[in-house]
N, C-alpha and C positions, 0 to 999 in steps of 0.2 A: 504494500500500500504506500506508495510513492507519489508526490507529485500533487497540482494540483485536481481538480474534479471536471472533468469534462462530460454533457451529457453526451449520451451516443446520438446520434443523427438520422433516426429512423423516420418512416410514415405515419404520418398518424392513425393509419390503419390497424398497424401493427402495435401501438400501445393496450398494454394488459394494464389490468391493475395490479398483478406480480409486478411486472414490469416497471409500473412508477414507484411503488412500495419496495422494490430494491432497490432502484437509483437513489430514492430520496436516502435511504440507508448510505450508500458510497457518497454520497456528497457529505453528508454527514459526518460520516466518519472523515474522511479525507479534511474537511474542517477542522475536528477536533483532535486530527493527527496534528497539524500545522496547529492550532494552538500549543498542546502538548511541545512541539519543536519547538517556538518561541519562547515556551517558557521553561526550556533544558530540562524538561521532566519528563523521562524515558517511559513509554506504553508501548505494550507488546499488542499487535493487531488482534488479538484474540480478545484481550480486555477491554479495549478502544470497541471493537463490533459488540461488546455485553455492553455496555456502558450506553452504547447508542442505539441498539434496539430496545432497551428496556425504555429509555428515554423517548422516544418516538411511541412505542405500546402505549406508554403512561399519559403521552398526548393525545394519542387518538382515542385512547379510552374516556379520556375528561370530555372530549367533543362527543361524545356518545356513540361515536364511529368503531365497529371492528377492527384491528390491525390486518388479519388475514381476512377480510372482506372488503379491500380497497376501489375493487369495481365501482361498489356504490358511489365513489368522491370520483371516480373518473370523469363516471357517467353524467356527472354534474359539469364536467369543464365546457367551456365553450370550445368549437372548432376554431384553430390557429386562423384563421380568416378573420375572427372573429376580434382578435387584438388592436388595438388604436396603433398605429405606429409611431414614436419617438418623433419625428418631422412632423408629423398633424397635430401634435400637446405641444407645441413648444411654437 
């Protein structure tokens, strides 16, 4: 686990809700590795991924949402079309 977080570059066809309830797991983690670096306090990836799935569980559970039923928050996103673009706010 190196580096910073890049999402992958698919279709929006092909997003699951595994799919964004992993990613959001590696950006996460990949954050809190790079905290941990800046602040010279060594974490082994195995404790950094507990650390950050319980953390995410514990949030999704407070919004009343399942962690392993992420579908449902998908299924709520708008289509990428659907975004304002940066040049039209400003």
């Amino acid at each position: 686990m190196t580096g910073t977080y890049k999402a992958p570059d698919i279709p929006t066809s092909q997003i699951t809700g595994e799919l964004v309830r992993d990613e959001l797991l590696r950006c996460f983690e990949s954050a809190n590795k790079e905290f941990y670096t800046l602040l010279n306090q060594p974490v082994t990836d195995q404790v950094l991924k507990t650390q950050v799935k319980q953390f995410v569980e514990g949030v999704f559970q407070s919004c009343g949402v399942s962690y392993t039923e992420m579908m449902k928050l998908v299924d709520r996103l708008p289509e990428k079309e659907a975004y304002v673009p940066v040049t039209r706010i400003t």
